[in-house]
N, C-alpha and C positions, 0 to 999 in steps of 0.2 A: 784675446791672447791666451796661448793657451801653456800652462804651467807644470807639463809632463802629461804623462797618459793619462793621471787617476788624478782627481777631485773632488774633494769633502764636498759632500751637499751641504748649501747654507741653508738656516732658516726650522732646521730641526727643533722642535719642539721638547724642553727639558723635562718639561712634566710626562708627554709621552714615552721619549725614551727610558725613564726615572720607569713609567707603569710597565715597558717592553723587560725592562731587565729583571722584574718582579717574574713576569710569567716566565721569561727563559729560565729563570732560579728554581721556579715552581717542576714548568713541562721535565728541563734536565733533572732534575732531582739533584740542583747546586747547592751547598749549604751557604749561610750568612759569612761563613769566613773566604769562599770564594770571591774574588774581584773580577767583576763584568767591565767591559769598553764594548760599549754597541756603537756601531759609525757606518753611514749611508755614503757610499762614492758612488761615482759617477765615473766610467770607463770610456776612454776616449778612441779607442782602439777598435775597430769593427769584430773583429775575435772574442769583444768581451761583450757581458750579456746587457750591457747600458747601467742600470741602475742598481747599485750590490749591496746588501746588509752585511758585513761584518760583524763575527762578536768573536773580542777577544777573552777567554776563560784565564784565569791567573791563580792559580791555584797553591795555595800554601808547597813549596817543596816539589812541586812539579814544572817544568815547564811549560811556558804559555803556550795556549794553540789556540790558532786561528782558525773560525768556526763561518765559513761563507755559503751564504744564499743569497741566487740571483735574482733576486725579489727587494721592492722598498721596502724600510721598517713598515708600514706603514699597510702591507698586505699581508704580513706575517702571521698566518695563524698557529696552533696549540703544534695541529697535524705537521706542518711546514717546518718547524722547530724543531722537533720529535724526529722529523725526518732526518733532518740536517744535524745535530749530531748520532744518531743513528750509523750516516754515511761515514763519519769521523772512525768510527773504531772506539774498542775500549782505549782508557786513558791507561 
């Protein structure tokens, strides 16, 4: 059954994502008062790219933005990260 177009992946690993939000903090140059939400869905939709990392940035006084690569957590490198917010613009 299917529950809309878009679907949290289960079975994500808290300790990886815990290590995935360390290096996004690191690659971005995020400080400790930044708030990360990294989440893997799954696009039901032939238009989307299948499997999507999101990272949502929360930044004291700014508004949040949403930070997507169509890639698992789980292939995400330094490069990939860098890239991706890169493509975002300055905040």
């Amino acid at each position: 059954m299917l529950r809309g177009l878009f679907g949290k992946r289960t079975g994500t690993d808290p300790a990886a994502t815990a290590a995935l939000k360390d290096r996004v903090r690191r690659v971005a140059g995020l400080g400790e008062d930044v708030a990360l939400a990294i989440n893997e869905i799954v696009c039901a939709d032939p238009a989307c790219p299948g499997t999507e990392t999101v990272i949502l940035v929360m930044e004291p006084g700014k508004r949040t933005r949403a930070v997507k690569v169509a890639e698992p957590m789980a292939t995400l490198t330094d490069e990939v990260i860098l890239a991706a917010f890169a493509a975002e613009g300055p905040v």
